[in-house]
C-alpha positions as CSV (number, residue, x, y, z in Angstrom):
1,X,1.6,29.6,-21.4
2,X,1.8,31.6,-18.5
3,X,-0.2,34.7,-18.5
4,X,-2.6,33.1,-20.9
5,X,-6.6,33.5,-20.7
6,X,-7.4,30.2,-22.0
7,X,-6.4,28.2,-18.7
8,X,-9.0,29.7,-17.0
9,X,-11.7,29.0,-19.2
10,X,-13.2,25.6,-20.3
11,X,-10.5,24.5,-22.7
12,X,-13.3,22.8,-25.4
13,X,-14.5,26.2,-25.9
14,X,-11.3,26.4,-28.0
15,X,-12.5,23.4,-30.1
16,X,-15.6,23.8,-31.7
17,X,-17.7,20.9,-33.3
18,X,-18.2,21.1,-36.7
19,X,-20.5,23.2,-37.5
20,X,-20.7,25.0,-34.2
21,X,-18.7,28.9,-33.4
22,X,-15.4,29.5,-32.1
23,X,-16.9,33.3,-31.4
24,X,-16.4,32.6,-27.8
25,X,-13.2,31.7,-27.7
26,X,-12.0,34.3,-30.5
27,X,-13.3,36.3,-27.8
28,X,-11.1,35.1,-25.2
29,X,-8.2,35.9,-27.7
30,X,-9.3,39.1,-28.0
31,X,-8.5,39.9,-24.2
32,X,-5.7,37.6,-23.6
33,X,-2.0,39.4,-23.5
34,X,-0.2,36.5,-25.4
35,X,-2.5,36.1,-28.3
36,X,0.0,36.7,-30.7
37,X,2.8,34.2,-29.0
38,X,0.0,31.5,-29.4
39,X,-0.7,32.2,-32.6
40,X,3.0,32.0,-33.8
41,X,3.1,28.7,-31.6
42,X,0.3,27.5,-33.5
43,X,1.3,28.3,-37.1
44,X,5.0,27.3,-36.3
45,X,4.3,23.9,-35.3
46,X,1.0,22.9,-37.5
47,X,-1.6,23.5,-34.7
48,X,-4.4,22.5,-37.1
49,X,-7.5,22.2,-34.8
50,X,-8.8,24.2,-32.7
51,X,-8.7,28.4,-32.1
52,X,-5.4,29.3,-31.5
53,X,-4.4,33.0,-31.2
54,X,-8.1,34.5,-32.3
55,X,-7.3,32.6,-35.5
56,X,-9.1,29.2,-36.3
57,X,-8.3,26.7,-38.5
58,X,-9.0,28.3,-42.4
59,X,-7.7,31.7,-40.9
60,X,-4.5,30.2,-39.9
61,X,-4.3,27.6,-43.4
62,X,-4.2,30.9,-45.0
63,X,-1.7,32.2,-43.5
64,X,0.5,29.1,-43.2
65,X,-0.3,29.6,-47.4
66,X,0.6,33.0,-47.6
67,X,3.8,32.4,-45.1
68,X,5.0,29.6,-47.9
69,X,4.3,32.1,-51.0
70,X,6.0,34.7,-49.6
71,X,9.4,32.3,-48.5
72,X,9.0,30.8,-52.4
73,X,8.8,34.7,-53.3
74,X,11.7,35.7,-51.2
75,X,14.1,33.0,-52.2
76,X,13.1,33.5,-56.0
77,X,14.4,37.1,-55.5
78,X,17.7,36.0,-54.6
């Protein structure tokens, strides 16, 4: 992406070992002016390693969750 932080940093940052922080690269997010484009990248195509958009993996599992419940919820309302 152009415009995006990450590319100018070392790119396993944004891939932690088990175990280890993704604070750094959360960080990086933080700063960066097309966190939330990434982060829509991630969740719409199943990104599921990795620190995308300041989220990591369980952050955005919950949110792919939550996106489902609430499409379930909205078509049930129909």
């Amino acid at each position: 992406m152009s415009g995006a932080l990450c590319v100018q940093v070392d790119l396993e940052l944004f891939f932690p070992e088990r175990g280890e922080s993704g604070r750094e690269a959360k960080a990086v997010c933080a700063r960066c002016e097309v966190q939330t484009e990434c982060l829509a990248y991630a969740l719409d195509h199943g990104e599921r390693h990795g620190v995308w958009g300041g989220k990591g993996e369980r952050a955005r599992e919950r949110m792919r969750r939550d996106r489902k419940a609430s499409a379930a919820s909205d078509r049930g309302a129909a």
